[in-house]
N, C-alpha and C positions, 0 to 999 in steps of 0.2 A: 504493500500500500504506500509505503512510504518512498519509495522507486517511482511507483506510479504519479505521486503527488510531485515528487521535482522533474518527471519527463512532463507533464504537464505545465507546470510553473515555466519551467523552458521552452516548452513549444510557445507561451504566452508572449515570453519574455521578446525571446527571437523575432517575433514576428512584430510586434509593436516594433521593437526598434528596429528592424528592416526598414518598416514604412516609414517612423521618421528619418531614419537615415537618408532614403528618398529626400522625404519633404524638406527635408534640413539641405541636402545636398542642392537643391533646385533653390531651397533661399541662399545658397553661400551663394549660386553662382550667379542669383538676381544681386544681389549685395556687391558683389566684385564690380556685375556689370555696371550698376549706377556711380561706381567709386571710381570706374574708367571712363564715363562718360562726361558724368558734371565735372564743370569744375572745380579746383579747389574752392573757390569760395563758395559755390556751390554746393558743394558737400562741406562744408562748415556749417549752411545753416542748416542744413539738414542732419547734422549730429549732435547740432544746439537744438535741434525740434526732436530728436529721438531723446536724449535725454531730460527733455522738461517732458516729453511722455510720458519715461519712464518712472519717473520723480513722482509727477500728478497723479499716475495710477496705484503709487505705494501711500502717497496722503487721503485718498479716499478708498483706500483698505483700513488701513489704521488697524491691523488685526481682527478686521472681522472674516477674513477667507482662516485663519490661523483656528475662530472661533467656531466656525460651521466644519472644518475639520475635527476639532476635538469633541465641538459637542453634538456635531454629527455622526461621529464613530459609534458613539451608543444608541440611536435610533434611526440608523440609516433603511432599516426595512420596515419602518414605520411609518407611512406617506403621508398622514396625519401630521404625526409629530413633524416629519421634516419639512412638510407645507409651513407651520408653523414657524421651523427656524427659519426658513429660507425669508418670509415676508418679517418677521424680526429684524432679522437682518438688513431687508431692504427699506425698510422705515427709518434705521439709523443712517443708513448709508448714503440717503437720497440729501439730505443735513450736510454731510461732508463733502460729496459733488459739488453743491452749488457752491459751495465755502471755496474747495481748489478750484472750479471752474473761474472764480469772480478772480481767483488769487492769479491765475492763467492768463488771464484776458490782460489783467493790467503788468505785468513782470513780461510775458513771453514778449511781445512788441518792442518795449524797452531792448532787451537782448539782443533783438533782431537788426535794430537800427543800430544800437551802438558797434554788431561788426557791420555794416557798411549794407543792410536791405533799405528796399525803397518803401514808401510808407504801405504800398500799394501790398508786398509781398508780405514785409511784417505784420498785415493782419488776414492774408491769406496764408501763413503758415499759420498763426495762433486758431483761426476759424477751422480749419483739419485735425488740429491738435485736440481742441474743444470736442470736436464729433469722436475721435477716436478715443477719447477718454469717457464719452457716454457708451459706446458701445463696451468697453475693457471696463466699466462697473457694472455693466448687467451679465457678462461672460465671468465675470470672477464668482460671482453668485450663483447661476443657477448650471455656472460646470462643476461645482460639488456635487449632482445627482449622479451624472452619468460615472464620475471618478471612485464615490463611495461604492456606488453599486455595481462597478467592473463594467463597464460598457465599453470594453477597449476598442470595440467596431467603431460607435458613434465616435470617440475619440479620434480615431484615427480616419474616418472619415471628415470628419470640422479641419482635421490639419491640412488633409487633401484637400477639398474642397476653398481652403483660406490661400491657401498659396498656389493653388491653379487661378482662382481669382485676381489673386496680385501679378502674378505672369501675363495674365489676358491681359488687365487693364496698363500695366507697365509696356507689353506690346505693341499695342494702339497708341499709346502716347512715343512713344522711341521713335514711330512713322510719323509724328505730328512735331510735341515739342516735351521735350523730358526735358524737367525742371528739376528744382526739390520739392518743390509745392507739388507737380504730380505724381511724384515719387510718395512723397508723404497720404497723397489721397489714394493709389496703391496699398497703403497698408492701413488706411483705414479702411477701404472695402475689403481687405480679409477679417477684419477682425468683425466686420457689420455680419459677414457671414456664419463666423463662428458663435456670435450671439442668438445666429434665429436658428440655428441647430440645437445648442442647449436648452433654449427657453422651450423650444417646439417641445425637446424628449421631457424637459421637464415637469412641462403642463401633464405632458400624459402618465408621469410613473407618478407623481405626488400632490396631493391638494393645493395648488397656485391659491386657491379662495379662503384660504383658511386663517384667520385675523393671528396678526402679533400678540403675543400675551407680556403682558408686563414681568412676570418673573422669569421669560424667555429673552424679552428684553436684559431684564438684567443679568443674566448668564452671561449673554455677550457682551454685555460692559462692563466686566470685570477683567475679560481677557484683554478687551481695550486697552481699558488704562494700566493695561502693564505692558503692553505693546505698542502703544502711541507716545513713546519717548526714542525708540527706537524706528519708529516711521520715519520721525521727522529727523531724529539722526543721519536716519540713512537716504532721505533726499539731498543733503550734503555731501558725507561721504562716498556713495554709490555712482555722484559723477561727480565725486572731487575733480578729478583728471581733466575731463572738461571744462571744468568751470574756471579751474586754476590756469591751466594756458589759456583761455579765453581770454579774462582779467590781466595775465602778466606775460601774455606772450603776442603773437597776431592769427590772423582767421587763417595762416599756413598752418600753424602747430596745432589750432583745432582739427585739422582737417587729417593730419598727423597722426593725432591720438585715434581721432576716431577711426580711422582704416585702419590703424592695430588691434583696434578692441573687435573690430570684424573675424579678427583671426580666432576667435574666441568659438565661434560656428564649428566649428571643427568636430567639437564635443555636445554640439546642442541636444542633438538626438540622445543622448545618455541624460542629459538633464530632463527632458521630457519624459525617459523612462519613468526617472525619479519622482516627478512629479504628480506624475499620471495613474502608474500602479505600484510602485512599493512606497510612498508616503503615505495613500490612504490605507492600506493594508497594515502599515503600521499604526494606523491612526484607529482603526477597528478591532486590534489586538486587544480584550479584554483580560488577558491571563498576564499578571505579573510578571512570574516566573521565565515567559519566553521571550520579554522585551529585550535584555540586554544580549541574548545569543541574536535577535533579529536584528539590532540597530548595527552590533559589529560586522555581521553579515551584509547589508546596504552599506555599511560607509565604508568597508573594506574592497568590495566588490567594484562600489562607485569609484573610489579614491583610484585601486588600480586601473580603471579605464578611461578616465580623464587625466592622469597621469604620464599615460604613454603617448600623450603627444607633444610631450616634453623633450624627446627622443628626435623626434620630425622636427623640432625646430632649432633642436642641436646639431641634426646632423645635415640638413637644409634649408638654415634660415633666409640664404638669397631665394632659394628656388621659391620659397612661401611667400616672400617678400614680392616676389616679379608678378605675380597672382594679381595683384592691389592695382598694380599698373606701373609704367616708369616714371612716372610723377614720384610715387614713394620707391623708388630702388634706391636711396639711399639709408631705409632703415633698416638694413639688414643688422646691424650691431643691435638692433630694438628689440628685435623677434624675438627671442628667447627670452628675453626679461618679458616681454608683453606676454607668454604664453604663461609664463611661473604665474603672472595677476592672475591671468584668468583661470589658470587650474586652483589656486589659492583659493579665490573667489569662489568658483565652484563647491567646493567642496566644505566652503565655510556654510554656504549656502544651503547644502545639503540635511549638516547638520541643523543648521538654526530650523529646516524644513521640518525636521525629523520631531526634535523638540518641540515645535509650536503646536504641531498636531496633534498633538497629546495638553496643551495645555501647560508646556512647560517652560518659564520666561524666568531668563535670568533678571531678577530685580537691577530696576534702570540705573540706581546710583552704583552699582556696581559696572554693569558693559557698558556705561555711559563713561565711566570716568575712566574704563579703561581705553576705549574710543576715542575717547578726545583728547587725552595723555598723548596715547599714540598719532596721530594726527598731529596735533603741536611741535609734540619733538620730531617727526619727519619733516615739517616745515621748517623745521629748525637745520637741518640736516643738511637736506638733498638742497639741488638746484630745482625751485619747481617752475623756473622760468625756458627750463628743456623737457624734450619729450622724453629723455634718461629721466634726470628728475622728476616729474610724474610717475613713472611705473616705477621708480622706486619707493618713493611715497607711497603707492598703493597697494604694493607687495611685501612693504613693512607693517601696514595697519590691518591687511588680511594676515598676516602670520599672526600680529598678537590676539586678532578676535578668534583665532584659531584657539590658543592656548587657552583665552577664557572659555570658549564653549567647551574647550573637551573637558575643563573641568569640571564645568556646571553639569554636566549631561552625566557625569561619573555619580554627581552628588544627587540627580535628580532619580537617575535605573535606581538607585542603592537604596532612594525614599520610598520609591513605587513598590520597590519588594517588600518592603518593610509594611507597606500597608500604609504609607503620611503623605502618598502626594497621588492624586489621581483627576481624571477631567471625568466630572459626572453631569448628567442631565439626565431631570423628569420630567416629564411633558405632563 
């Protein structure tokens, strides 16, 4: 039985990450293509509009994806109860949209002008940024049904389906006028599509009509407020890089960074694994006893496979490098330190993943103060006026969140055994 259950688990496994491997592969080579077409300044503001994306959609989480994780692990075959967390959730959630949308409208513009867009473009990117961030809060939300309840089809159909999207519409515009602005509205039409695939399956497996309750509300804002010091942390830190050469360098060294941090695709499809089927499986584990053989298993697993492409940019980092275009063939000295960020990243990622699912948050004044210790003294350090300095900086402050997590995560398996620290919900 036990044979049978990991040839199973592997046929699962294999095949999910085939498909995003696909889907992942067709985004690097959409990603290259746009980074060989625009121009540099061009792909400046379009990696100043992917990371105030990416930013806006961690402030109107604020841990409540962290919280329909953990307190959807215990009544995920419950459509009642999980109708109920689901509009819980979107009741709090819809508060913090409109709070980053207004915060978006007046900062993104700003940014945009001050590297050198016209007024015209600066609120033609902010107006795509705005829609893609309404669709990436309704997808954070009701892709908890399909995730908890193993629907690795529908999943892997919404990744097909999002980036054959952004290929069509990237297409048609290549034979017209490829911009950033229609680069950016390319990725807001896959994510439009990954929203009406979830929302559809989710109408049908769980009560959509089913009212918020007050004590369900406050389930999830409990997780909040111990998560929302580390949002806002990490709309800083998570594109320190960019924001830092933005401010103390020119819209070449943005444009710098950001084609290095592309190099980062490589391993996406492993993070998707991650994301998709062994975090909520970890997050549905009710038995104490087998948390900490599962979590070393996924972070060991994970760790060795975004790892080895550590090796590809040791032993290749022009040939990686020439990928970008000849614009960036002078950062071959970059690659390998840009690849250490991102496997770092990953894999700090992983864990913080693994812990939040369960309801497990390192108290703020603690990975706050270690966070911004570290941040400081690399400011203090490096040059962060180069694109060396940057990924050092960033490969210093993911090691140390490294250190803190592993050892919060040691204190956390050790409580859960113990029976003193668990993520409960009663509907």
């Amino acid at each position: 039985m036990k044979r049978k259950h990991l040839l199973s688990w592997g046929g699962v496994l294999t095949r999910f990450f085939t498909i995003q491997l696909l889907v992942q592969a067709a985004n690097a080579v959409t990603g290259i293509a746009i980074i060989r077409i625009l121009s540099k300044q061009d792909y400046a503001f379009y990696s100043i509009a992917t990371s105030f994306m990416f930013s806006a959609a961690a402030l109107t989480d604020c841990g409540i994806s962290a919280a329909l994780s953990a307190l959807g692990g215990t009544v995920w075959e419950d459509g009642e109860a999980l109708g109920k967390l689901i509009n819980s959730a979107l009741s709090i959630r819809r508060w913090l949209v409109a709070i980053v949308v207004l915060g978006v409208g007046v900062t993104a513009p700003l940014m945009f002008l001050r590297d050198g867009a016209s007024l015209i473009s600066a609120f033609s990117f902010t107006g795509v940024l705005i829609t893609s961030l309404l669709f990436q809060f309704g997808t954070g939300v009701f892709g908890i049904v399909p995730q908890l309840r193993s629907n690795y089809r529908l999943l892997e159909a919404a990744a097909i389906l999002s980036v054959v999207t952004r290929l069509a519409i990237l297409a048609i515009f290549y034979f017209t006028h490829l911009n950033a602005t229609t680069a950016l509205l390319a990725n807001c039409a896959g994510f439009g599509v990954q929203l009406w695939l979830y929302q559809r399956y989710a109408g049908n497996q769980v009560n959509l009509r089913a009212k918020a309750e007050k004590h369900t509300v406050s389930a999830i804002l409990v997780i909040i407020r111990k998560q929302i010091p580390y949002e806002l942390y990490g709309v800083l830190s998570g594109q320190i890089g960019v924001l830092l050469i933005s401010l103390f360098g020119n819209s070449a060294r943005v444009a710098d960074v950001g084609a290095l941090g592309r190099l980062a695709m490589i391993f996406t499809a492993m993070s998707s694994v991650l994301a998709n089927i062994l975090v909520p499986r970890f997050a549905r584990c009710q038995d104490p006893k087998r948390l900490r053989a599962l979590f070393l298993r996924i972070i060991g697993l994970y760790s060795f496979a975004v790892s080895s492409v550590l090796v590809i940019g040791w032993l290749f980092p022009n040939q990686l490098v020439s990928i970008l275009g000849h614009r960036y063939g002078e950062l071959g000295g970059e690659c390998l330190l840009a690849l250490s960020c991102s496997v770092s990243a990953a894999i700090l990622a992983a864990i913080w993943g693994l812990n939040v699912s369960r309801g497990w948050i390192v108290p703020a004044w603690i990975g706050l103060t270690a966070g911004l210790s570290s941040q400081v003294l690399g400011i203090v350090i490096f040059d962060i006026r180069s694109v060396h300095g940057v990924l050092e900086l960033s490969l210093f402050t993911n090691c140390a969140g490294l250190f803190v997590n592993l050892i919060a995560t040691a204190l956390f398996l050790r409580s859960s055994e113990q029976g003193l620290v668990q993520a409960t919900f009663q509907p």
